[in-house]
C-alpha positions in Angstrom: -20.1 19.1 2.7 -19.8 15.3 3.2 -19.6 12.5 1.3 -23.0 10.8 1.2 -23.1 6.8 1.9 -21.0 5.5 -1.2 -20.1 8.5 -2.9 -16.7 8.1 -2.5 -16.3 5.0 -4.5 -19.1 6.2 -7.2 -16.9 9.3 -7.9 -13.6 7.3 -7.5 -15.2 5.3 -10.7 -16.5 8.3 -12.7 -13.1 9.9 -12.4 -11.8 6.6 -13.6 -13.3 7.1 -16.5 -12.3 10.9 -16.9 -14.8 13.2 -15.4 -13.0 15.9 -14.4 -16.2 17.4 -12.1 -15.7 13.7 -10.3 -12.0 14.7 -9.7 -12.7 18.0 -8.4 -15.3 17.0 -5.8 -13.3 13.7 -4.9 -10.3 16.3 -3.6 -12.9 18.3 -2.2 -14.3 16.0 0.4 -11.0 13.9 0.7 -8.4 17.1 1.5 -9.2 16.4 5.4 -8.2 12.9 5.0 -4.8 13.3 3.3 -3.8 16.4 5.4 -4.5 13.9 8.2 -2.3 11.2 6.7 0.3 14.1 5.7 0.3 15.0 9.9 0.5 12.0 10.6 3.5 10.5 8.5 5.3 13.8 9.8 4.8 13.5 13.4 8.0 13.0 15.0 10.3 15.1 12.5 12.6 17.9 13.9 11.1 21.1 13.7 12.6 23.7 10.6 12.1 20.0 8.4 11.9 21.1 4.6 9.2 19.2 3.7 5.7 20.2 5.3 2.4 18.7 5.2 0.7 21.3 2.8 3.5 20.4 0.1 3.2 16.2 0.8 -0.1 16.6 0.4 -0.2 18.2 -3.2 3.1 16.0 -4.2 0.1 12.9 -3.4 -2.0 14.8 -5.3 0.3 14.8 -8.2 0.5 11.7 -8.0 -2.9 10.4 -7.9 -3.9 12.4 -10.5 -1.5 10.6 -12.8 -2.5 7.3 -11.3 -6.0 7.7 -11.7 -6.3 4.6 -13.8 -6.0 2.5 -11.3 -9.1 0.4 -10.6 -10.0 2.0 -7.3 -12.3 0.0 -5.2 -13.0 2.2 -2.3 -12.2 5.5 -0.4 -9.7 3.4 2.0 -8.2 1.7 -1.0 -7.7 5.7 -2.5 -6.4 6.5 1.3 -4.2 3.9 1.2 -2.5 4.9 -2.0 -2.1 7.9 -0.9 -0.7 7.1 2.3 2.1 5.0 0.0 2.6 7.6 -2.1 3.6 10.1 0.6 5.8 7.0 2.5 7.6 6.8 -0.7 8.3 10.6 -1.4 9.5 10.8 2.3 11.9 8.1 1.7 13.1 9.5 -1.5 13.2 13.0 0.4 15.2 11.1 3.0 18.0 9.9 0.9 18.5 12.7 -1.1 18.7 15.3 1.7 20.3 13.0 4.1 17.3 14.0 6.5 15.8 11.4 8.8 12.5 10.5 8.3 10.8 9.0 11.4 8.3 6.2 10.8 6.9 4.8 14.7 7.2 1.5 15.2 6.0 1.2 19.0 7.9 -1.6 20.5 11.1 -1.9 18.3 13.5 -4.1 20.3 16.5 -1.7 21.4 19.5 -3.3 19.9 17.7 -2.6 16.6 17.8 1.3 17.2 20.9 1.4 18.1 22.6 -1.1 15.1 21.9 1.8 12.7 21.1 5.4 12.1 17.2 6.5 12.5 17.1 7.3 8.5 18.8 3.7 8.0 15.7 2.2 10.1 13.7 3.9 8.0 14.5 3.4 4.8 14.9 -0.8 6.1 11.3 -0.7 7.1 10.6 0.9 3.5 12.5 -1.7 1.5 10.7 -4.6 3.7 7.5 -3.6 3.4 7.5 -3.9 -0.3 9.0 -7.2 0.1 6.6 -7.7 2.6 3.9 -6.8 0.1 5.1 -9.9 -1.9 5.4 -12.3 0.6 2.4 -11.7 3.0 0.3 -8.5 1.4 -2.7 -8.4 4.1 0.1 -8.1 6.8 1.9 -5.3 4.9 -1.7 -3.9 4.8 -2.2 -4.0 8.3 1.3 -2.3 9.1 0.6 0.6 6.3 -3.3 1.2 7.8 -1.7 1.6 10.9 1.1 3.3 10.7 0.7 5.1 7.3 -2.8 5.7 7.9 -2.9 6.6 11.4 -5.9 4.6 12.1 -6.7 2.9 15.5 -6.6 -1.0 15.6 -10.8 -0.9 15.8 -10.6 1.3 12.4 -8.3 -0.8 10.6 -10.1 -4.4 11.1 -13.4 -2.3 10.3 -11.6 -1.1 6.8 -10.4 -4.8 6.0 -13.8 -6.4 7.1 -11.9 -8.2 9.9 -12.7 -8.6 13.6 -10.9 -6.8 16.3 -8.4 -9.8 17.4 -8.2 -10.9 13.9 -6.6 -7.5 12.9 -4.3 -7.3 16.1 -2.9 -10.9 15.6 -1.9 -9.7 11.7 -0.7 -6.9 12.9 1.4 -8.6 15.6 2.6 -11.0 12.9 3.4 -8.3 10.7 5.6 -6.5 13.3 7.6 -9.9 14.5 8.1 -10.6 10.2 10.1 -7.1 10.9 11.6 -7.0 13.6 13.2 -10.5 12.6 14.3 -9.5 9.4 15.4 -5.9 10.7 17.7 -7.7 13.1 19.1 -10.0 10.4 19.4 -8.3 7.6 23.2 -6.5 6.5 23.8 -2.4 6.9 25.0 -2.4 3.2 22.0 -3.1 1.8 20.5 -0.1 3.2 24.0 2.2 2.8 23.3 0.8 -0.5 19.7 1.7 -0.9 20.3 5.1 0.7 22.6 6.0 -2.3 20.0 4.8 -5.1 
């Protein structure tokens, strides 16, 4: 059954508050959504990796259930978190198994690739999109709506209320704040981050 218009947020408040039936039904009718973003922030691993989208999913869940405090303000807001939830337990999966975790960044200047290992990429994206988050957070939303998220560039300036070019020139933004910083910034801090 779908939500009906608003529902999402009403029962994102009520479980707020501690209504366990709001907690229940909330899963209900968002377990497409985070499967979705579990596919999706898989895509691209080897096949035979350890961690599947069944058991990312539930770790979010875990999660979210202990974070249910937070003062939600909608169901992308909820998605969102979740989507950064999951980035997070990859990367931690990532530097304890030594695995690589591929995050797509379409248009990632060569001599980047090839200045460090894919999991090293990975976990440099992670570190600068929370610094990112500091500096500039509606362009570190833009990157994790799009990437983490999997939505299209029409659904993410819909989410954030933005038009169309507005949303592709943050987004642009966001990826040249990278890509500049990726390029710059020394392999030790992410040998060192990789051993945290």
């Amino acid at each position: 059954m779908e939500a009906g218009p608003g529902e999402i947020t009403v029962l994102l408040q009520r479980w707020r508050l501690g209504d366990r039936d709001a907690e229940s039904r909330l899963f209900e009718l968002l377990i497409p959504d985070l499967r979705k973003i579990a596919g999706y922030c898989l895509r691209g691993e080897r096949r035979g990796h350890s961690m599947q989208s069944t058991m990312l999913v539930n770790e979010a869940f875990l999660r979210l259930v202990n974070a249910n405090q937070i003062e939600w303000q909608d169901r992308a807001h909820f998605l969102a978190v979740a989507a950064r939830i999951m980035r997070h337990y990859l990367i931690d999966h990532a530097r304890h198994k030594g695995s690589v975790v591929f995050i797509p960044m379409e248009g990632l200047p060569e001599p980047i690739g090839r200045k460090r290992s894919p999991s090293d990429t990975v976990i440099a994206i992670d570190l600068l999109l929370d610094e990112l988050k500091e500096e500039a957070p509606e362009l570190c939303e833009a990157v994790e709506l799009k990437f983490f998220l999997g939505l299209n560039d029409d659904e993410a300036a819909t989410i954030l209320g933005l038009t169309l070019r507005t949303f592709q020139r943050r987004y642009q933004r966001a990826k040249i704040w990278l890509f500049q910083r990726l390029k710059s910034e020394p392999t030790n801090r992410v040998a060192t981050a990789t051993n945290v």
